[in-house]
VOZAFI-852611 format. One record per residue (C-alpha): residue in one letter; x, y, z; residue number from 0. Coordinates in Angstrom, 1 decimal. Example, Ala and Ser with C-alpha at 12.3 -4.5 7.8 and 13.67 -1.06 7.14 Angstrom:
BEGIN
resn,u,v,w,resi
A,12.3,-4.5,7.8,0;
S,13.7,-1.1,7.1,1;
***
This chain:
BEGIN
resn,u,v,w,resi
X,0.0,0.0,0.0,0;
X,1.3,3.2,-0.7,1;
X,-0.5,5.6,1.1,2;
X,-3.2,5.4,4.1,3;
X,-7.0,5.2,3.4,4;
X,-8.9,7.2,5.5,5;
X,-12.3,6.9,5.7,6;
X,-14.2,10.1,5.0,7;
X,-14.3,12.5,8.1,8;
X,-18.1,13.5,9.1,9;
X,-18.8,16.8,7.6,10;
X,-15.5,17.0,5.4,11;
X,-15.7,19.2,2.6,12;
X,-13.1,19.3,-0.5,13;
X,-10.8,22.3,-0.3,14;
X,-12.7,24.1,-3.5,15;
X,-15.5,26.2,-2.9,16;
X,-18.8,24.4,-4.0,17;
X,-21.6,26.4,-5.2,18;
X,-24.7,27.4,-4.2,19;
X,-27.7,24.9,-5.3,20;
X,-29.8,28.3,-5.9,21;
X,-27.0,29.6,-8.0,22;
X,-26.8,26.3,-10.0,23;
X,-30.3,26.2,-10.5,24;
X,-30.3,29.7,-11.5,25;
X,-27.5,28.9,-14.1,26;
X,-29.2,25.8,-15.5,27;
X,-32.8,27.9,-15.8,28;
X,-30.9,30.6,-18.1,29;
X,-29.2,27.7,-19.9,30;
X,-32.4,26.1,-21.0,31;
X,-34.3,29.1,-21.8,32;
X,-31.3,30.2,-23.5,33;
X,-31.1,26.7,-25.3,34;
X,-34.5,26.6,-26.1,35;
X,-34.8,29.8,-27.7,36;
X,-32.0,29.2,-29.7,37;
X,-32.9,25.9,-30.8,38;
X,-36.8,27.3,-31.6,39;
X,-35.1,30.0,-33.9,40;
X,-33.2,27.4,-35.7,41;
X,-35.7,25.0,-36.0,42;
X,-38.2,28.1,-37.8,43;
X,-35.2,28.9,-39.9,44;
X,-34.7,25.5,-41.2,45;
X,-38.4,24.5,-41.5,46;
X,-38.9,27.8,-43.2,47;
X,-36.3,26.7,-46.1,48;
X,-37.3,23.4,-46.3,49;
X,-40.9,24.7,-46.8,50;
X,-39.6,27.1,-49.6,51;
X,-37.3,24.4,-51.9,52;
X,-40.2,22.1,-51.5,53;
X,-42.9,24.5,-52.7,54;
X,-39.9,25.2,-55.5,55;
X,-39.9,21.6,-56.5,56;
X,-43.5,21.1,-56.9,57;
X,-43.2,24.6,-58.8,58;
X,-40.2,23.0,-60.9,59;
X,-42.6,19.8,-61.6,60;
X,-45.5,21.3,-62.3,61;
X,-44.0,23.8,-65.1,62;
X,-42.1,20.9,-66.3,63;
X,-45.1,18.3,-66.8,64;
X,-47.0,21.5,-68.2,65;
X,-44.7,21.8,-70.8,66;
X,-44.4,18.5,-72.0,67;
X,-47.6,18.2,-71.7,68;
X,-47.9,21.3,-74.5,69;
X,-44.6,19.4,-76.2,70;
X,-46.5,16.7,-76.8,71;
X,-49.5,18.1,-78.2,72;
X,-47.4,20.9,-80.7,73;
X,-45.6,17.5,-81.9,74;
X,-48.7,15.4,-81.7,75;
X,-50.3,17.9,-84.2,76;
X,-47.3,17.9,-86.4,77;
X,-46.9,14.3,-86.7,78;
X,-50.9,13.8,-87.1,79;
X,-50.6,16.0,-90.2,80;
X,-47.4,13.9,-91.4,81;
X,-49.1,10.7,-91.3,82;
X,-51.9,12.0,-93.1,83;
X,-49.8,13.0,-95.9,84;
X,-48.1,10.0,-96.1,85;
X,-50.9,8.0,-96.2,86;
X,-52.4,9.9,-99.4,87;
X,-48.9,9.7,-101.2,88;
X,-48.8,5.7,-100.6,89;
X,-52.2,4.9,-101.4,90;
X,-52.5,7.9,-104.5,91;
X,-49.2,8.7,-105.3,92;
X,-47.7,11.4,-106.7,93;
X,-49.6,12.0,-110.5,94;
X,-50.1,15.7,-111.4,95;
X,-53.5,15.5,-110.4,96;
X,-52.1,14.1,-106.7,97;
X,-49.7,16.4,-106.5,98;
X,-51.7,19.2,-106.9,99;
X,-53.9,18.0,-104.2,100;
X,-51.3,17.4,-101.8,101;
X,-50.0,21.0,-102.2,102;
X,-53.3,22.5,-101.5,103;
X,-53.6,20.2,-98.3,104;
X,-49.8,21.2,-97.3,105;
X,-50.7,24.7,-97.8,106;
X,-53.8,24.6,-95.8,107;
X,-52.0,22.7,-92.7,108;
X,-49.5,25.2,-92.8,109;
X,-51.9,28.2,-93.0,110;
X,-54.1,26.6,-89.9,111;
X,-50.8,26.0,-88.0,112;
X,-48.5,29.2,-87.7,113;
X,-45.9,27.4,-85.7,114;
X,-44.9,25.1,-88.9,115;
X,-42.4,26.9,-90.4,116;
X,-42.9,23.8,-93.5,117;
X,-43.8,20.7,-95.1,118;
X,-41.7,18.7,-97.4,119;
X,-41.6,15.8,-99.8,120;
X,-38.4,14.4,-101.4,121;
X,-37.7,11.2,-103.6,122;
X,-35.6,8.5,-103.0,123;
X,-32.3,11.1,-104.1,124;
X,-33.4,13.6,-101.5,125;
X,-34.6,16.3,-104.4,126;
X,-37.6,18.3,-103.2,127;
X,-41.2,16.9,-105.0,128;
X,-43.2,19.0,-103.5,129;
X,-43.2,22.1,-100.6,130;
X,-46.2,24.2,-98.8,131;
X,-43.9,26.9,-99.5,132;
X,-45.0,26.6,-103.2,133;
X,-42.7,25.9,-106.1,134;
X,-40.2,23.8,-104.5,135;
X,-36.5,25.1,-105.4,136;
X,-35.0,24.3,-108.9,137;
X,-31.8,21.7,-107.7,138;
X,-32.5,21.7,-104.5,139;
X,-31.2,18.2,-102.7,140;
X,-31.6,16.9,-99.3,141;
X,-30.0,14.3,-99.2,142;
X,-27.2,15.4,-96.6,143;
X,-29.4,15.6,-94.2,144;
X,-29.2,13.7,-90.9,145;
X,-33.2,13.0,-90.9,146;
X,-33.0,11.1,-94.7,147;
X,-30.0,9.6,-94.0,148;
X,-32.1,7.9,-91.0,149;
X,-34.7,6.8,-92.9,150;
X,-32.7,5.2,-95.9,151;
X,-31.9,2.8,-93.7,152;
X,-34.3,2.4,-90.7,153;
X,-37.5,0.9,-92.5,154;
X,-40.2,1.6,-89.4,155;
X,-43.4,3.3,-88.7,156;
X,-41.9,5.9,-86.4,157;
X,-41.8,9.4,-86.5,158;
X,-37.8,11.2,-86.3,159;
X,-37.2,14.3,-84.5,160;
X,-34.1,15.7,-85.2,161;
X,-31.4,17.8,-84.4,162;
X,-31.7,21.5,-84.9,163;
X,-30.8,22.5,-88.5,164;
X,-30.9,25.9,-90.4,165;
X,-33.6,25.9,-93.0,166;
X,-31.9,26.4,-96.5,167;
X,-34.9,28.2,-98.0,168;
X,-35.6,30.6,-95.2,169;
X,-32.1,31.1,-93.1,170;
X,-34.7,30.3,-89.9,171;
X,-33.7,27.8,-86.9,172;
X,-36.1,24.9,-87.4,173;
X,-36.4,21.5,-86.0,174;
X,-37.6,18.9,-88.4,175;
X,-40.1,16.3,-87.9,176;
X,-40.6,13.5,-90.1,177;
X,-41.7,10.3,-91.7,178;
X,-40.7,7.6,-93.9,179;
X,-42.5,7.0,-97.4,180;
X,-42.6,3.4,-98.7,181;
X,-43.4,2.0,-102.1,182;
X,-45.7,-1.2,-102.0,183;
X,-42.9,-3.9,-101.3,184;
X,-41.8,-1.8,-98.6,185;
X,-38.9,-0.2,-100.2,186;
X,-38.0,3.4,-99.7,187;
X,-39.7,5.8,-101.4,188;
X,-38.4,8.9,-100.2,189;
X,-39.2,11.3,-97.0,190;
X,-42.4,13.4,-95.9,191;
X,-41.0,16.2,-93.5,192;
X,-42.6,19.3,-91.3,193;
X,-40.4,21.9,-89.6,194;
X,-41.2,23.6,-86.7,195;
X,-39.5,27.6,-85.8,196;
X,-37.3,26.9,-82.8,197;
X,-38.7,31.2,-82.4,198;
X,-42.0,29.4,-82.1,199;
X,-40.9,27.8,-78.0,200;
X,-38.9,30.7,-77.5,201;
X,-42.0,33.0,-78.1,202;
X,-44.0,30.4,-75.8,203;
X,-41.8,29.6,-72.9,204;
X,-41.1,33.5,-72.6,205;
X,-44.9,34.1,-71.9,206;
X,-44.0,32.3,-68.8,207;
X,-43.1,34.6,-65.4,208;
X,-40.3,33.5,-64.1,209;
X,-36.6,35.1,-63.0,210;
X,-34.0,35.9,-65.1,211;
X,-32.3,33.0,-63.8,212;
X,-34.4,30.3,-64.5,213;
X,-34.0,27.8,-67.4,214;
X,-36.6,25.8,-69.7,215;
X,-35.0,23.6,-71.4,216;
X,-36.7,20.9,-74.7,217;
X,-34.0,18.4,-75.4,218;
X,-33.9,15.1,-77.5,219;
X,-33.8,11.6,-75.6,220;
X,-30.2,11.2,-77.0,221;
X,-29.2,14.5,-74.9,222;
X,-29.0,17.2,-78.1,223;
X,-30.7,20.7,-76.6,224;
X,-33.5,21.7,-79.4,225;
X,-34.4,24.5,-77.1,226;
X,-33.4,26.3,-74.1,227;
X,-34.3,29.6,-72.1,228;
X,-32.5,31.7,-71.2,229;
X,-32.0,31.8,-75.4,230;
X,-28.4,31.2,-76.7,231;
X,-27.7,30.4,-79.9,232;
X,-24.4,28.5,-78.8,233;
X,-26.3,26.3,-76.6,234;
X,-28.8,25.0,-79.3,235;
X,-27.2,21.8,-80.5,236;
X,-24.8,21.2,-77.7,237;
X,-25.3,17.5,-76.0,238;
X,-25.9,16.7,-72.2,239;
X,-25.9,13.3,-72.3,240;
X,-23.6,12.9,-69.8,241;
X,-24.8,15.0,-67.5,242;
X,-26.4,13.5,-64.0,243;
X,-30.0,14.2,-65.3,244;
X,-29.0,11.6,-68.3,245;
X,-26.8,9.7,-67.1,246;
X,-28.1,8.7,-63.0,247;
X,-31.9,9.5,-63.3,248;
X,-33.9,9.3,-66.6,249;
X,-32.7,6.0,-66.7,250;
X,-35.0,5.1,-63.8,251;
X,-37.1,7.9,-63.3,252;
X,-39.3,9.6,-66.4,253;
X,-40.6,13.0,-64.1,254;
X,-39.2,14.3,-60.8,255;
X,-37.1,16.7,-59.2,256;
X,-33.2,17.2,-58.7,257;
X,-30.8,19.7,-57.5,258;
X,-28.0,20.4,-60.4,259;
X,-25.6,23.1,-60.6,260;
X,-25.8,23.8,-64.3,261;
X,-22.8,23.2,-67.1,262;
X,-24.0,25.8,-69.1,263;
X,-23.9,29.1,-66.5,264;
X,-22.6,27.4,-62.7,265;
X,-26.2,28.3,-61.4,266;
X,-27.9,26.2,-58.9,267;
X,-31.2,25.6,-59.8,268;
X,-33.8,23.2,-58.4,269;
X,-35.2,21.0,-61.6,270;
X,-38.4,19.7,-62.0,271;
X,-37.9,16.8,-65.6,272;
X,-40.4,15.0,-67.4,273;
X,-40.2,12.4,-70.6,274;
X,-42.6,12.2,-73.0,275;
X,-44.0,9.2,-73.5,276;
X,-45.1,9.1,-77.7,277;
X,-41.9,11.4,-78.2,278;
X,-38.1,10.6,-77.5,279;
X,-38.4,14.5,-75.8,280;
X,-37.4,15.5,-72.3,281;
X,-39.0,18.8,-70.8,282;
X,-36.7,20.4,-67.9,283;
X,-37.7,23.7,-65.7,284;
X,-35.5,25.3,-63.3,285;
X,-35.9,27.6,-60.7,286;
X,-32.3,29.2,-59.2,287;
X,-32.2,27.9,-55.8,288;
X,-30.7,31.3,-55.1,289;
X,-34.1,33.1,-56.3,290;
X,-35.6,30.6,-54.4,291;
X,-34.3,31.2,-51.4,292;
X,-34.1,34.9,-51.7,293;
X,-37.2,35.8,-49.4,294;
X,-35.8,33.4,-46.9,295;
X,-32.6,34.9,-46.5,296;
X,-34.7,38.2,-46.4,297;
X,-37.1,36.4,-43.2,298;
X,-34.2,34.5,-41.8,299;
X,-32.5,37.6,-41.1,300;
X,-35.2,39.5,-39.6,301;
X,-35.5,36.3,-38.1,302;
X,-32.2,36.2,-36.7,303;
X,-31.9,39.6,-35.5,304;
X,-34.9,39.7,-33.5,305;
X,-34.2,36.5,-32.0,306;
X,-30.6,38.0,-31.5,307;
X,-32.0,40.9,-29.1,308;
X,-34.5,38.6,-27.0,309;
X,-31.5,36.4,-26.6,310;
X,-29.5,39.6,-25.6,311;
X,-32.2,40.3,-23.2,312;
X,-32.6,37.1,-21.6,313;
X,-29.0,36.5,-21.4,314;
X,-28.8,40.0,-19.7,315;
X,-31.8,39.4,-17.0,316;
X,-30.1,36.1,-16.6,317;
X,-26.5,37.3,-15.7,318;
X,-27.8,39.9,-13.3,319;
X,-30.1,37.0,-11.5,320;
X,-26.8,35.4,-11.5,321;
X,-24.9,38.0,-10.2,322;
X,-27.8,39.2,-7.4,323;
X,-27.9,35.1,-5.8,324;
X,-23.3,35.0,-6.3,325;
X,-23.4,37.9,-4.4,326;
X,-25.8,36.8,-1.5,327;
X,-23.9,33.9,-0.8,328;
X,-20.1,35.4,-0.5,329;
X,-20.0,35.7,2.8,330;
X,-21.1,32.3,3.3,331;
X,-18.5,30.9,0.8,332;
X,-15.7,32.6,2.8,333;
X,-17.0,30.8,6.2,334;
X,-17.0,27.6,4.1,335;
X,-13.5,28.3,2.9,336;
X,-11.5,28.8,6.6,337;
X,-13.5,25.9,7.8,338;
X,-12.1,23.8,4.6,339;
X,-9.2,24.8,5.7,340;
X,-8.9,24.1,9.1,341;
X,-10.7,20.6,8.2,342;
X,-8.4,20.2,5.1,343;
X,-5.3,20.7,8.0,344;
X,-6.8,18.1,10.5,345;
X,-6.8,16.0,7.8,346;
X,-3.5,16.5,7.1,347;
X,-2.7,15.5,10.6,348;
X,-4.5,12.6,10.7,349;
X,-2.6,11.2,7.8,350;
X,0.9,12.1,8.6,351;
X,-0.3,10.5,11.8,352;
X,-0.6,7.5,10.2,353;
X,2.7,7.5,8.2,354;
X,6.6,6.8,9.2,355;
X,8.1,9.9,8.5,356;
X,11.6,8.6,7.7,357;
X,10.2,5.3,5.3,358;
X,7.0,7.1,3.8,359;
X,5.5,3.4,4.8,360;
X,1.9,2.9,7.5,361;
X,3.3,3.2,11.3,362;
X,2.3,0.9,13.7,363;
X,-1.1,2.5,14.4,364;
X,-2.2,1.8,10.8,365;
X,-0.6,-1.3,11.1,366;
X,-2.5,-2.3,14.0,367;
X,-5.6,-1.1,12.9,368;
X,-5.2,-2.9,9.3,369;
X,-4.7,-5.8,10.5,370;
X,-7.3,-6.2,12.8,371;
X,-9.6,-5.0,10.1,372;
X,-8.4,-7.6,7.6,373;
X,-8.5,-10.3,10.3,374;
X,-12.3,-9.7,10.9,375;
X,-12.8,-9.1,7.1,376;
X,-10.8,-12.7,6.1,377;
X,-12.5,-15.1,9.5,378;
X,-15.9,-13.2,8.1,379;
X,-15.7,-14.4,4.1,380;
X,-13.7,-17.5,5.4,381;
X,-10.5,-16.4,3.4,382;
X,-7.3,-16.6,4.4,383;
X,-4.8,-13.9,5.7,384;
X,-1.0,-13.5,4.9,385;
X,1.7,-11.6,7.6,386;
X,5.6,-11.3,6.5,387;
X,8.0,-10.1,9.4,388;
X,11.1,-8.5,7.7,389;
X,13.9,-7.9,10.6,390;
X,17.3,-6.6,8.1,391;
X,20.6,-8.5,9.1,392;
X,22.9,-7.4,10.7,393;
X,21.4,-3.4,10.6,394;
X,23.3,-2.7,13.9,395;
X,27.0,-3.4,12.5,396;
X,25.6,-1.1,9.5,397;
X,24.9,1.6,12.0,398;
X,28.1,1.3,13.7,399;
X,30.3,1.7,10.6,400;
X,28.7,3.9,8.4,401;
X,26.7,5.8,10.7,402;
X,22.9,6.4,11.5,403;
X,22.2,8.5,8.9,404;
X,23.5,5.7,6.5,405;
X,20.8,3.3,8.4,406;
X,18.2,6.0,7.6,407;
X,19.1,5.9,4.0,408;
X,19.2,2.5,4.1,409;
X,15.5,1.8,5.6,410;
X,14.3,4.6,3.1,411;
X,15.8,2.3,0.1,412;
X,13.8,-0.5,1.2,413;
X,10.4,1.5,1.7,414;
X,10.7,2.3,-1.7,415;
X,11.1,-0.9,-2.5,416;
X,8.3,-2.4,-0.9,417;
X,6.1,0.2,-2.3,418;
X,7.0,-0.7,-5.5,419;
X,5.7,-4.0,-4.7,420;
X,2.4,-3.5,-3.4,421;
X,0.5,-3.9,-6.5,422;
X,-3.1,-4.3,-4.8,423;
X,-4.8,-2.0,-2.7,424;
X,-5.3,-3.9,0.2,425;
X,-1.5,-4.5,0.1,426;
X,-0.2,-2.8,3.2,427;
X,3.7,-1.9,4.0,428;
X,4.6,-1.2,7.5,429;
X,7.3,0.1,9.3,430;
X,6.8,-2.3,12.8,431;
X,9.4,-0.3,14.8,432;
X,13.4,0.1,14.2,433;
X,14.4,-2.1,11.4,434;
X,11.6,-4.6,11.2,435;
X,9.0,-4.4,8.8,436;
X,6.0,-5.7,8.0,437;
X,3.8,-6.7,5.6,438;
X,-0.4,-8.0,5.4,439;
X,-1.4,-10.0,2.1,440;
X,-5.3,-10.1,2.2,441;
X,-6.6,-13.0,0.7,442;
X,-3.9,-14.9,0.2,443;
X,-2.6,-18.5,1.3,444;
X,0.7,-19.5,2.9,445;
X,2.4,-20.5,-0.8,446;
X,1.5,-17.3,-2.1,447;
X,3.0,-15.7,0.8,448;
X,6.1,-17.4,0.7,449;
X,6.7,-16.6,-3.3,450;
X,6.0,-12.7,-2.5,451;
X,8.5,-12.9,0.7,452;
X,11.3,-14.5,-1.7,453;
X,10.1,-11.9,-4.4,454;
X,11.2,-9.3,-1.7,455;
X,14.2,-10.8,-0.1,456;
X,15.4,-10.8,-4.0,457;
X,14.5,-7.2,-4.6,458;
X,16.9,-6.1,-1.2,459;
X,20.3,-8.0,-2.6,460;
X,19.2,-6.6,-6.1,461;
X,20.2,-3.3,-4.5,462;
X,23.1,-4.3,-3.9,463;
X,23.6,-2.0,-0.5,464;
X,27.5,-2.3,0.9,465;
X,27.6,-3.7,4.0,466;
X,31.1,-5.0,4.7,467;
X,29.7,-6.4,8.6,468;
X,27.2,-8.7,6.5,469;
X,29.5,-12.3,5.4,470;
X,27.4,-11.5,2.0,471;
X,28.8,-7.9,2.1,472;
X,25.9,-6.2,1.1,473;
X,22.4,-5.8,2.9,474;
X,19.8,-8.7,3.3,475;
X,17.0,-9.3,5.4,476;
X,15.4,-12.1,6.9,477;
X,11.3,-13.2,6.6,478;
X,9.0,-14.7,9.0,479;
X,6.2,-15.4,7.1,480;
X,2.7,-17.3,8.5,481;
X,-0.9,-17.2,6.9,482;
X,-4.8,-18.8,8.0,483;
X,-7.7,-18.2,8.0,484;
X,-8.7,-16.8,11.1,485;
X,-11.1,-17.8,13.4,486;
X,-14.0,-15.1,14.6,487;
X,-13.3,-15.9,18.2,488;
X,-9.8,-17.6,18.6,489;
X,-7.7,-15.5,16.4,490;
X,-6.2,-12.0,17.3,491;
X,-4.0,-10.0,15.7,492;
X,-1.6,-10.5,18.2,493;
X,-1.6,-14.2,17.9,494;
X,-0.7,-13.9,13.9,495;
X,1.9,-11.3,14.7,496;
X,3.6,-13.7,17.2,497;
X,3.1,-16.6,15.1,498;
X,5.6,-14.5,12.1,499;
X,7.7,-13.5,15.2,500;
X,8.5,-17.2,15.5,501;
X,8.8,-17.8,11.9,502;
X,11.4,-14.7,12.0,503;
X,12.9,-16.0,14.4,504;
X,13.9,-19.5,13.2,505;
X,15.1,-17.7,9.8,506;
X,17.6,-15.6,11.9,507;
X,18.6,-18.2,13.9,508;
X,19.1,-20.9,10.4,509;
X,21.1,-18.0,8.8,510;
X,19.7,-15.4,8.2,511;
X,18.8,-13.6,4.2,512;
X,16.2,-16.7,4.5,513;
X,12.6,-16.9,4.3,514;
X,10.5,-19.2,7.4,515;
X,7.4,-20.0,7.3,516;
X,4.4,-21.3,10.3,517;
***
């Protein structure tokens, strides 16, 4: 053991200061209102945006399914009127008397449809048969193009949209829509077309209120922008493909909402998408999540700030509660504080009056007192009870020729030693008067006893102390060493204590630097 245990004194208090409940209380109260007014503010702030991006993505959605939903028709219309025309070519063909027909009927879908900026019919070579232009132009070839070089060689039913193109009659933007024609075997019999003015969506999706920020975009299922507001000619044409929208979610979704930051102008904007389903076209709307969010900003700082001052306030009244209930109880902290001291000091005493000053080891009175203790405690759980005796040899002839305080140093050494032992904390080390020692193993046997006394006895000659009286010539001791399990009524601590007397005794007597056992 390395130092006393004391048990607690009654009424000992700890040397700091401790605070007044009411001031604690008073502390805590201004905490949690603090805390709660705090956490209140936040939580309006944050449901406050969460509120405004989701109102923005059913915003987002709604424009977007709106405007495929008017996609959808515009090309529904178109395609209606292609299919219409194909039909009369294959089943009338293309006589005088047919053509003449057909370019009345061109000329009246065109006049009762103001956003087809054509219709077109070429041969098999791609030269222009007919127009609801009027007299189609003299050499004029298609051929080149990427919509008749799709339907040379896909043979299908389906209706292409294509890639923006530049009309070569015109100079407009247009973006052509259009069919296959087949002869009766099914082999290709040239192309029925109808363009649409790309200045027809931008004249429609500007009618629509929204900040200069936000972005309607019509783009092709393979990517290729046919379309998009704010207008730039540049970005007509470009592909997005691999963009998140493309690449992560129209795969598995075909409407929704997501959070890009754009490749076109680095704004963040909060997308509503939808895919058509008769049409490979994809309808995106975005709202800048910076517009968005611009009211809330706006709120969330008034927010802010007045929650700021009431915090001000409250943190104000609090500190001057604070300070009124510190101040009441001074002169009752310095009362406390002398008699912490003065009980801190008799504390002091009590454990210096427990010590041997010279070896820093328990004195006799703890010795006494631990032992009966762990007499009681052992004959009470019926375990036993270990005592060593240590007497050093030959300590007298050290005295006498290297002097007294040579012994001191000498007994210090060793209750160091022994306190570098103790390794559990019912372990005790005692000085038993002069130069014998002592030692009390709780719960342990007589072997286990024996092994720590060797244990020790090795320790002293491993410090190899000069002693030219010893026949070793250094310092050793000698160990009396008994353990039982005590019995409640027959046992004292003075029969256990005589009992390692005797055991120390036959080990001086045999020779001494020895360890006996009873």
């Amino acid at each position: 053991m390395l130092a006393p245990q004391l048990p607690p004194k009654k009424n000992q208090l700890p040397g700091k200061k401790k605070n007044s409940p009411l001031l604690f209380q008073a502390g805590v109260f201004v905490i949690i209102v603090v805390l709660t007014l705090v956490i209140f503010n936040a939580w309006q702030i944050w449901n406050s945006h969460q509120r405004n991006l989701q109102l923005a993505e059913n915003d987002s959605q709604n424009l977007a399914r709106s405007l495929a939903q008017h996609a959808e028709d515009t090309f529904a219309q178109v395609d209606n009127n292609l299919v219409d025309l194909s039909e009369r070519i294959e089943n009338d063909g293309l006589g005088e008397t047919q053509r003449l027909r057909l370019q009345k009927v061109m000329q009246t879908q065109a006049s009762n449809f103001p956003q087809l900026h054509g219709s077109f019919v070429y041969d098999t070579q791609g030269n222009w048969l007919l127009t609801s232009n009027g007299k189609p132009l003299s050499h004029a070839n298609n051929a080149d193009r990427a919509y008749f070089k799709y339907h040379v060689t896909h043979n299908n039913n389906a209706v292409y949209i294509g890639e923006v193109i530049r009309s070569r009659s015109t100079g407009d933007l247009i973006i052509p829509v259009s069919r296959r024609l087949n002869h009766a075997d099914g082999s290709f019999a040239g192309v029925v077309i109808a363009t649409l003015y790309v200045n027809y969506f931008r004249q429609f999706y500007n009618t629509f209120a929204l900040n200069n920020d936000a972005s309607l975009s019509l783009v092709l299922a393979d990517g290729t922008i046919l379309y998009r507001r704010p207008y730039n000619e540049n970005a007509i044409g470009k592909n997005i493909s691999h963009s998140i929208l493309f690449r992560e979610i129209l795969p598995h979704s075909t409407f929704g909402n997501v959070t890009l930051v754009s490749q076109f102008d680095n704004v963040e904007r909060v997308y509503g998408y939808s895919r058509l389903e008769r049409y490979p076209l994809v309808i995106t709307a975005g709202l800048s999540k910076r517009d968005v969010l611009a009211d809330w900003r706006s709120d969330a700082s008034l927010f802010a700030v007045g929650g700021g001052v009431l915090l001000s306030i409250l943190l104000a009244l609090g500190l001057v509660l604070i300070r009124q209930i510190n101040h009441s109880v001074q002169t009752e902290v310095e009362l406390m504080r002398t008699r912490d001291q003065l009980t801190q000091m008799n504390h002091t005493l009590e454990e210096l009056a427990l010590l041997d000053g010279l070896t820093g080891l328990a004195n006799r009175r703890q010795f006494d007192i631990a032992l009966k203790n762990e007499m009681t405690r052992a004959a009470r759980n019926d375990r036993s009870v270990a005592l060593l005796m240590l007497d050093i040899d030959y300590f007298k002839q050290f005295n006498d020729i290297y002097g007294h305080v040579a012994g001191d140093q000498c007994l210090q050494q060793l209750g160091r030693l022994l306190q570098g032992m103790a390794s559990r904390p019912g372990d005790l080390m005692a000085r038993y008067g002069g130069e014998e020692l002592a030692i009390i193993l709780p719960d342990t046997d007589l072997q286990g006893a024996i092994a720590f006394a060797e244990r020790v006895l090795e320790g002293i000659r491993q410090l190899k102390i000069a002693h030219t009286g010893s026949p070793l010539g250094m310092i050793t001791a000698s160990i009396g060493a008994t353990a039982k399990v005590p019995h409640p009524h027959n046992d004292t601590p003075l029969s256990l204590v005589s009992m390692a007397d005797s055991a120390l005794y036959t080990a001086k007597k045999g020779g001494k630097n020895q360890v006996c056992s009873i």
